[in-house]
C-alpha positions in Angstrom: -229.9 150.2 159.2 -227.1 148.3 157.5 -224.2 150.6 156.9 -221.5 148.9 153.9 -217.5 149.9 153.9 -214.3 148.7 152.6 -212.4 147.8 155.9 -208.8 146.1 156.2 -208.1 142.6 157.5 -206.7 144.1 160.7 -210.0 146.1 161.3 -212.7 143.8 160.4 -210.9 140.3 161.8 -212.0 140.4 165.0 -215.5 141.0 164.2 -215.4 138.8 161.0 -214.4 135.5 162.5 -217.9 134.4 164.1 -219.3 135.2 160.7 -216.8 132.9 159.1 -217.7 129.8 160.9 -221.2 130.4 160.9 -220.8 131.1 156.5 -218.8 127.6 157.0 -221.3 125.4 158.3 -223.4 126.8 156.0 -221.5 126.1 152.3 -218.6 124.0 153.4 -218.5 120.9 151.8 -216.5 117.8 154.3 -217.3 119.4 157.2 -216.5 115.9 159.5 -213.0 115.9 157.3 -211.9 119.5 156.6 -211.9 121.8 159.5 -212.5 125.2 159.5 -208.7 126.5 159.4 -208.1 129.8 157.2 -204.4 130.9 156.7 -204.9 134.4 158.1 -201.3 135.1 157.8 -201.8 134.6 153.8 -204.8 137.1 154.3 -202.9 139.3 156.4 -200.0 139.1 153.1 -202.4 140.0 150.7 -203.4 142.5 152.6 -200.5 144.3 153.1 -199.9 144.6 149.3 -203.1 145.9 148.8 -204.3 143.0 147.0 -207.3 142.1 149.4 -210.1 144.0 148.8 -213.1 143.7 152.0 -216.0 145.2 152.0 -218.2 144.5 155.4 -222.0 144.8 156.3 -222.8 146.4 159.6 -226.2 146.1 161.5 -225.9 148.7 164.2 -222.3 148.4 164.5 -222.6 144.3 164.9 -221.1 142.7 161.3 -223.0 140.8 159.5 -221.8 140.1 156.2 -219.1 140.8 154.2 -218.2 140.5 151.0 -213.9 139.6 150.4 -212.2 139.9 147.1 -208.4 139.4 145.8 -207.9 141.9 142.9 -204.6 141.5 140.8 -203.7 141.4 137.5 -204.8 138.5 135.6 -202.4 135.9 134.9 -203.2 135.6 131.1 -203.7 139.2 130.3 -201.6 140.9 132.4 -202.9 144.5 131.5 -206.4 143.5 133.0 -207.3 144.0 136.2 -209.5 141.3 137.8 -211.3 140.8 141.6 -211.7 137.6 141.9 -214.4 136.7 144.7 -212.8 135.0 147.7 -216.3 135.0 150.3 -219.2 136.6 150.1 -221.5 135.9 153.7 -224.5 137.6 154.4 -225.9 136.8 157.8 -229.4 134.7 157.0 -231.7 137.2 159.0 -230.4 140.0 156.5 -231.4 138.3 153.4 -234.7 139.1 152.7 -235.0 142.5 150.9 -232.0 144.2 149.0 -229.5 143.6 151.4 -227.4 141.1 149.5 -227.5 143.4 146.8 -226.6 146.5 148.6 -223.7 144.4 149.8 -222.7 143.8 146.6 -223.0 146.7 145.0 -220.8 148.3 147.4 -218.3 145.6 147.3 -218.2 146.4 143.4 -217.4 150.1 144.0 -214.6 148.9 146.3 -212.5 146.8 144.1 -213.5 149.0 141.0 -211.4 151.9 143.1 -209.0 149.3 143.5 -208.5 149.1 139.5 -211.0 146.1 138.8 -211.7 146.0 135.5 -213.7 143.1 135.2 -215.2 141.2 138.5 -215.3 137.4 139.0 -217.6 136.0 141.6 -218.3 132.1 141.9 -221.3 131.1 143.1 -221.5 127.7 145.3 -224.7 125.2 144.0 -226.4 125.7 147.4 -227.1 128.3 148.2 -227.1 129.4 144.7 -227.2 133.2 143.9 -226.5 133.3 140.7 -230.0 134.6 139.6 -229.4 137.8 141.8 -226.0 138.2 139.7 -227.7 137.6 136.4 -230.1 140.6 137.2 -226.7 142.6 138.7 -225.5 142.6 134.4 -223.4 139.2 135.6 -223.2 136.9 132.8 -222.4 132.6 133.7 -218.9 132.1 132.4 -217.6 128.7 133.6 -218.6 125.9 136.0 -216.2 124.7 138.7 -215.7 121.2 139.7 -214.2 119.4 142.5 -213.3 115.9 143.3 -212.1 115.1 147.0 -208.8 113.1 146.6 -206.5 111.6 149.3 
């Protein structure tokens, strides 16, 4: 049985940072150019000011997913609360079925007792998601671009 919590950085890090490298070579884009490097002390930051918001999956005590948000006011509307998806990893053999969604659906109650009022999650093209948000009530709002440079 998967059991879903909020957790802090401090309490989840240790157990989170296998899943972070295996939800890298998954999605990252210029894996031979951009290595795997996350600025934990910025994590640790926002998570001293309440601002990071994790909720974790746990098979039998093991992790295996988690779902990270930073919620803070919005820069444009500052009376507007927003959780703005940061990483969202379920292990592969915990896909099938409603995990993903029980994942999410936890991490929504989380940042919503945070003071979310609205949640944005982005969705990378592969493995694209999206669908399972559209039948979650989430509605397309943008597309993100990059371009490598330099």
């Amino acid at each position: 049985m998967i059991v879903f919590q909020h957790e802090s950085l401090a309490g989840a890090l240790g157990a989170m940072t296998p899943l972070v490298a295996r939800h890298w070579r998954e999605v990252a884009l210029d894996r031979d150019r951009v290595p795997l490097a996350p600025d934990w002390e910025k994590y640790r930051l926002l998570d001293r000011t309440g601002a990071l918001n994790i909720t974790t999956a746990r098979h039998d005590g093991r992790m295996v997913g988690y779902a990270c948000y930073i919620v803070s006011r919005h820069l444009h509307y500052r009376d507007l609360m927003v959780a703005e998806s940061d990483a969202f990893f379920l292990a592969p053999e915990h896909r099938r079925g409603p995990e993903g969604v029980r994942l999410l659906r936890a991490a929504e109650q989380n940042v919503i007792a945070a003071g979310a009022q609205r949640i944005v999650t982005r969705v990378k093209v592969d493995p694209d998601f999206g669908p399972l948000l559209r039948r979650m009530g989430y509605q397309p709002i943008e597309a993100v671009y990059s371009k490598r440079v330099g």
